[in-house]
N, C-alpha and C positions, 0 to 999 in steps of 0.2 A: 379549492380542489382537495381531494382526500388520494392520501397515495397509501396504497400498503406496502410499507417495504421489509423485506426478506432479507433478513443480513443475519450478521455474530454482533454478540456481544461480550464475548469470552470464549477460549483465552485470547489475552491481547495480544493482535498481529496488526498490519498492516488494515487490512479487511475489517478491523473493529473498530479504529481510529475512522477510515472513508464512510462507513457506517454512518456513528456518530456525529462526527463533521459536516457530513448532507445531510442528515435529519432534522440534525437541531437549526441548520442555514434556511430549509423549507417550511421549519416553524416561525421561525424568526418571520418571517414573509407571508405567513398569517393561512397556510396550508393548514390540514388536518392530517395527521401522519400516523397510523399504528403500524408499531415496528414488531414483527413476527422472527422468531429466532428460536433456536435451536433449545431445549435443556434435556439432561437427563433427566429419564422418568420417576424416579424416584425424588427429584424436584420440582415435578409439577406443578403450581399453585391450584388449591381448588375452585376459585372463583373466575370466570373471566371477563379478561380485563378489554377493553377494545384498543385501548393506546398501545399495549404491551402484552403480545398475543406468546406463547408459549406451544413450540410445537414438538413434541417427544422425539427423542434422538436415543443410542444405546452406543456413542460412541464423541466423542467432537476433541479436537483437538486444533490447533495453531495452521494447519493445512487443511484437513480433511472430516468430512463428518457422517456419522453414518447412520442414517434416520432409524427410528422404529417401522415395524410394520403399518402402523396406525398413522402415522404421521401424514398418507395422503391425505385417506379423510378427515383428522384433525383441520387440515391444511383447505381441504375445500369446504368444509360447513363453516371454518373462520369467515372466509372472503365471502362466503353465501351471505351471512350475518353480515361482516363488516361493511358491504357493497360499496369497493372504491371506485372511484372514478379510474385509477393505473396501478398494477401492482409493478412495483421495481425490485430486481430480485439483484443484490450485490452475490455474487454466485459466489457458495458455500462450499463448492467441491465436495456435493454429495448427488445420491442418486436420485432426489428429488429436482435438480437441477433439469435433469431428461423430460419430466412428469411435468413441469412447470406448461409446456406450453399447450398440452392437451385439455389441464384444468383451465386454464384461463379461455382455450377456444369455448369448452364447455359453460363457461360463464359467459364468455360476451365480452370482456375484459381487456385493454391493451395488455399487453406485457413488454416489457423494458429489461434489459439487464447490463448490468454491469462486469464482466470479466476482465479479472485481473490476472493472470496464470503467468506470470516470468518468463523469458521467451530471450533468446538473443539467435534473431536471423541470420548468421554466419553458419550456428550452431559449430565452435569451437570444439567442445568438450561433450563428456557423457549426459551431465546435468541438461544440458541446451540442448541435447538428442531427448530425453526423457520428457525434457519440458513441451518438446515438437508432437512427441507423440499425444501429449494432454491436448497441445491441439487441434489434431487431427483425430481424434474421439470425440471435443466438444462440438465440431463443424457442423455435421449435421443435423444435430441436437439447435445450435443457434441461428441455425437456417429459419425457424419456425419460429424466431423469436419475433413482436412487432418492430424492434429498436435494439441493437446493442451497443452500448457506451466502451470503447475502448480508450487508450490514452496517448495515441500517437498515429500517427501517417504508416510507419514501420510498422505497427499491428494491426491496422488495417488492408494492408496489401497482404499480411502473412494471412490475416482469415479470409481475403477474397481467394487470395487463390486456392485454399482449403474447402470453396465454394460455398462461402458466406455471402447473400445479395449483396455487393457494394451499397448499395440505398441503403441495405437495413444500419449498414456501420456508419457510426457518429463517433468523430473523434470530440472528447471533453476530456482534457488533463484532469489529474491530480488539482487540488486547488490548497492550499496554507491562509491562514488569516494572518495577516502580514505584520497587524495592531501588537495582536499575541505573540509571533516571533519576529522579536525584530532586534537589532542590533542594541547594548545598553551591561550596565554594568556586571560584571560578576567578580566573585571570593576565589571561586575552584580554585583558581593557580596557587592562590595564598594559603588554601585550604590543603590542596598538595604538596605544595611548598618545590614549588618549578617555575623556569619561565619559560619551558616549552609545552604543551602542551596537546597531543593528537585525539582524537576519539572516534571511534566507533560505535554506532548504534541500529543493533539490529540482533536479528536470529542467530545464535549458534549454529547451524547447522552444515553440511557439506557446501551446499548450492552458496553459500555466501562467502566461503574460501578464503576466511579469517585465521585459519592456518597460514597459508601461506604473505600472508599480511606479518604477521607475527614473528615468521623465519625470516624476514626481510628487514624488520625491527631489530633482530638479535644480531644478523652480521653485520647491520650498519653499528652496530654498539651504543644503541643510542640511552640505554638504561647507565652507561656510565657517561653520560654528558651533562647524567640530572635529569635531561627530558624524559615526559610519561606519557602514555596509550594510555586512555579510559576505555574498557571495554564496557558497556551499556546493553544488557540482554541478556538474555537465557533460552535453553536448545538443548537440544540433546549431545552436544558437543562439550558443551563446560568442562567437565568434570577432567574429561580429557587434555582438553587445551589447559587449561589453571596446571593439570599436575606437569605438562610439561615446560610451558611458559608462566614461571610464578612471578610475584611479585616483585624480585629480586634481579630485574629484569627492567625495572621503568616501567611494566603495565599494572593496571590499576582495574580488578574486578570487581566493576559494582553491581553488577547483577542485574534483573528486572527492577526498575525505579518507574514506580509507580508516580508519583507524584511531575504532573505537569511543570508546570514552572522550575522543578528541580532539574530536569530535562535544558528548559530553557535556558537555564545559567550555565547551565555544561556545555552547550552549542556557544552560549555568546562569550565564553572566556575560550573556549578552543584556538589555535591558531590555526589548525587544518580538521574536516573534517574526511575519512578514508572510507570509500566504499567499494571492498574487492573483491563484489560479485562475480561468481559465472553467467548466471542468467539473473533478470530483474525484470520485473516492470514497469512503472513508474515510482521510484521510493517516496515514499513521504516525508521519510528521516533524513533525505538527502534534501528536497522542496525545503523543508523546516530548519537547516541548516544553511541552506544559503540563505533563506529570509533573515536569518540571525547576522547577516555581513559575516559568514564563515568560510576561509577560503576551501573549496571543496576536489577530493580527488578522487575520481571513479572512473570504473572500468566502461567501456562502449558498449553495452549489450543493455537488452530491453528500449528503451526510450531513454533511458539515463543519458546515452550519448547526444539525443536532440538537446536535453535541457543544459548542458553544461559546454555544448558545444562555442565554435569562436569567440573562445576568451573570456567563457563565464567558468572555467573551472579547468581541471589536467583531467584528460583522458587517459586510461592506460588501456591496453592491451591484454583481453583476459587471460592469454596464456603467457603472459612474460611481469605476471603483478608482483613476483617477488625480487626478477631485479629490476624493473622500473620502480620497486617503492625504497629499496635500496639505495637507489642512488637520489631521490626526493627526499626523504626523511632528513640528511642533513640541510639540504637547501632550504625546505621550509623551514626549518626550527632556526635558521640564523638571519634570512632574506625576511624580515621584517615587513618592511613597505610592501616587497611583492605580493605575500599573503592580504598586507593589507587592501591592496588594487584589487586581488582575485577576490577576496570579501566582497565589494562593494561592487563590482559586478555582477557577484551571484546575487546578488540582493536587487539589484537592478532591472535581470532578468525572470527572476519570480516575479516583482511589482509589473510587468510589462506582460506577464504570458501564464500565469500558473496562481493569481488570486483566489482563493474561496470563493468571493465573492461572482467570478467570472464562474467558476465551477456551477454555483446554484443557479446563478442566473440563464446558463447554457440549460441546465437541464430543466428548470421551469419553463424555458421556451420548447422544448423536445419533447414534453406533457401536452401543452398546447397542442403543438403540430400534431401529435399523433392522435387527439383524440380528435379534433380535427378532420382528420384524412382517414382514421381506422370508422368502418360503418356501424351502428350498434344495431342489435335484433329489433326487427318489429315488435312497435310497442314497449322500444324503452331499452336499456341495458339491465335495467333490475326488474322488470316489468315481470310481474307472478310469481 
């Protein structure tokens, strides 16, 4: 089977990791896959490549991207050329995203996508009202899709009732390779020189409301008990957060860490990992931390709540995370065992529900069905 898939490959978000991670899972299983992505134009390569299709952009960043004018038909003489059997579009949160499924009718083409856009159905707060409005803009845009892959029951009924066909939605989590994170030695603590240790990993930004994570860290006092906060990322937020919560506080800015396994040893020496989102979707950073036997604490909103829920992890309450993390931060850093049981539960419940492997294998059957059941033009799908 030959898929083209539309994704990021920089800068590293969530979306560039799920990229990634299905691509190379659909190679592994002996598919053909050119992966079509974003660059500024003044990066072009001259030649093209079929595995590694480059489509002009004049803007990309961590959320949103903002194509060139040219970028349609870059976009449709690619696949004209390429002639896949399914394009998968991991949706870029750009205005190509709309255009996708009128080129594809025009081809002959299934189309498939992936939307991932943070969401929390109470809608609590601002962020969770902004996030509502994203989707109720992309609704009827993925009405017209052949398939869209979301990653929960909870974002399925939010896009049916936005009047997405229920048929067309397929729920497929998030998926971790469990081999790669899994529970096993680390330095960090030694390297920090603590024996408690919390982290966080993820975007600086508003929506992920590691401010108030942070004001919950200082009036528990936990910078004078010796324990540390790893903070793991970068955002537009840093600069701010560092000058006002510095080191001299227990927290520990490492910034964007690039290196895998360096990652790993930070999740598997953790004692708690802290996720105190307003809105989410599925984290990945939260998946790869419970694979690691990390005890994990995050807020109900997105799908987070399904994956952590009965006793694979502490829920909080998006509008009360700074005194429910107030009053956790000393209990996890002394209750030992407990962390230890929440570990090995969250790790239990990824091997049981959120594999990689389940991930590929779901959507290599959803490739199937759909070409399947989708009818191709007389005389072929590529046929003239």
């Amino acid at each position: 089977m030959h898929i083209a898939w539309l994704g990021k490959k920089t800068p590293f978000c969530g979306n560039v990791t799920y990229s990634r991670e299905v691509t190379n899972g659909l190679l592994e299983l002996g598919h053909r896959v050119s992966f079509l992505h974003f660059t500024q134009e003044d990066d072009l390569p001259e030649r093209f490549d079929p595995d590694d299709v480059t489509l002009p952009c004049l803007y990309k960043s961590q959320v949103y991207t903002i194509p060139s004018l040219k970028a349609r038909k870059v976009l449709l003489d690619s696949l004209r050329e390429l002639k896949p059997d399914v394009v998968h579009a991991s949706l870029t949160l750009s205005t190509l995203d709309f255009a996708l499924p009128e080129i594809c009718a025009e081809l002959g083409v299934p189309l498939v996508a992936t939307f991932h856009p943070a969401f929390d159905r109470r809608r609590h707060n601002f962020a969770a009202n902004t996030q509502y409005l994203m989707y109720q803009w992309y609704a009827s845009a993925l009405a017209n899709y052949t398939r869209v892959v979301i990653f929960s029951q909870l974002q399925k009924a939010l896009l049916a009732r936005l009047g997405v066909p229920a048929g067309r939605l397929v729920v497929i989590p998030n998926g971790v390779d469990t081999d790669r994170y899994s529970p096993g030695a680390s330095a960090i603590k030694e390297e920090l020189r603590t024996r408690s240790l919390f982290v966080y990993m993820g975007r600086l930004t508003i929506e992920k409301n590691v401010e108030q994570m942070l004001k919950a860290w200082k009036q528990a006092y936990m910078g004078a008990t010796g324990a540390r906060l790893v903070i793991v990322g970068d955002g537009p937020l840093k600069n701010n957060l560092q000058t006002y919560y510095g080191s001299d506080e227990g927290v520990r800015w490492l910034g964007y860490v690039a290196s895998e396994q360096r990652r790993i040893d930070i999740l598997r020496g953790a004692d708690a990992f802290i996720l105190p989102s307003l809105v989410e979707g599925l984290s990945l950073s939260l998946l790869e931390a419970m694979a690691c036997g990390t005890a994990c604490v995050a807020t109900d909103v997105g799908a987070d709540g399904e994956v952590i829920e009965n006793g694979a992890g502490i829920l909080l309450n998006p509008m009360r995370v700074r005194s429910e993390l107030r009053t956790l931060f000393p209990i996890l850093a002394e209750q030992r065992e407990f962390t230890a049981i929440l570990g090995r539960k969250a790790r239990e419940r990824v091997q049981s529900r959120y594999t990689l492997h389940f991930n590929i294998k779901a959507l290599e059957n959803l490739y199937v069905d759909v070409l399947e059941r989708v009818p191709t033009p007389t005389g072929g799908r590529w046929a003239g």
